[in-house]
N, C-alpha and C positions, 0 to 999 in steps of 0.2 A: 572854951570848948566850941569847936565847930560843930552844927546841926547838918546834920546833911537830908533835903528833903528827900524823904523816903515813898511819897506819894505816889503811886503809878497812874499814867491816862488811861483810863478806858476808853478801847476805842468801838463804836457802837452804830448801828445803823439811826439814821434819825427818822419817826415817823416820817416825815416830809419823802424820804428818799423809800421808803417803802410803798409811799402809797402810788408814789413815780412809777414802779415799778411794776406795780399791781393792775394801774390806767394802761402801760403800756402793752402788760401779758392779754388785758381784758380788750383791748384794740386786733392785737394779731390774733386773739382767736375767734372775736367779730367777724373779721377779714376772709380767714382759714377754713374755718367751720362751713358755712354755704360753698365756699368752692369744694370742698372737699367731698361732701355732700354730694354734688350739683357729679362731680367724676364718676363717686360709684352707681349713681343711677345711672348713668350713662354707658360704667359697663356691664350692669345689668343688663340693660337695653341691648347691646353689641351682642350678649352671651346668648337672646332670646333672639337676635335676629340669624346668628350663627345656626340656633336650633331649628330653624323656621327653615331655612336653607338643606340642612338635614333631613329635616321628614320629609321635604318635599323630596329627595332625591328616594328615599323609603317609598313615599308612593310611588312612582314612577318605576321602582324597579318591583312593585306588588304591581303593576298593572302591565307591566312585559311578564311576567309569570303569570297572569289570570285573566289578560287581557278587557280587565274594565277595573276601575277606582269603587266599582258600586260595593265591593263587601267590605272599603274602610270606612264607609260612611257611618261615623260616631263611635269608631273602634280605631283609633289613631294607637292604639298602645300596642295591637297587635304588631305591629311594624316598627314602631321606634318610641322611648321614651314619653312621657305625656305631663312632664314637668320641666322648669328651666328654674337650677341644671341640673342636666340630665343625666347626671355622674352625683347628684347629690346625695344619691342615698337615703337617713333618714335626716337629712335637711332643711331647711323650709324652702319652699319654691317663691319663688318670683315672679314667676307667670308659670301659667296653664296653659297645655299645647290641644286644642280639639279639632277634629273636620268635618266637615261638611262635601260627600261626598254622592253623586251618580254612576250613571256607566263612564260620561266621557271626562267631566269635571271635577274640581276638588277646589275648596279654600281651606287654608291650613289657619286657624288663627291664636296669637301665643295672648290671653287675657293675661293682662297683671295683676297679683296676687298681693298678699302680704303688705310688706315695707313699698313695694311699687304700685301699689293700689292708686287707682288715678290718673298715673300714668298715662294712659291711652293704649289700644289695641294693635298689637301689628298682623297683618296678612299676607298671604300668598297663596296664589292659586297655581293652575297646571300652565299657566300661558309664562309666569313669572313675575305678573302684577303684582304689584306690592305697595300696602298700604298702611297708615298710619295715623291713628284718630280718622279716620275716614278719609284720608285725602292721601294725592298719589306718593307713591315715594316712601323710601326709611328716611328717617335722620341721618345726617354725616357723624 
């Protein structure tokens, strides 16, 4: 009588190649995670400089209609949004937009809120200065 082996291989992952696997997914997402990160704050930052940009263009046309900035002085909402962003609704903001206002001058400045906390401060005033953590210039 012939036997015929009847035995089937299982075929299976072996620890060893799982855990290859596991070192390699924990490496890319090492990697991935900080950059990823490191972008959205950055277009935070873009979305608050865009909004910075905005109000200022808000003042400027409240003060061809009233001829002085002095009645936005700490009432930035009357004229334009006073969160970033400014379409967010009931959202959470990421910066705060407030001014500091005279008859002839104004600083616009967006604090960071929330998840951007820390961050650093951006500015604008009526000349077009602009600054950031206290020194000149946005970020690229």
């Amino acid at each position: 009588m012939l036997r015929v082996n009847t035995m089937k291989k299982n075929s299976a992952f072996t620890l060893i190649e799982v855990m290859i696997v596991v070192a390699v997914v924990a490496i890319l997402a090492a990697i991935a995670i900080p950059s990823y990160n490191h972008f959205v704050k950055k277009a935070k930052r873009n979305d608050a400089m865009q909004a910075l940009l905005a109000a200022s263009e808000a003042a400027e046309r409240y003060k061809a209609a009233n001829f002085s900035y002095a009645g936005l002085n700490g009432n930035l909402g009357s004229v334009f949004a006073t969160q970033v962003p400014v379409d967010a609704g009931s959202g959470a903001a990421y910066y705060t937009l407030s001014i500091n206002a005279d008859a002839t001058t104004y600083t616009i400045t967006a604090t960071a809120t929330g998840g951007m906390a820390g961050d650093g401060n951006l500015t604008i005033n009526q000349a077009g200065q602009k600054t950031y953590k206290g020194a000149a210039g946005w970020p690229d």
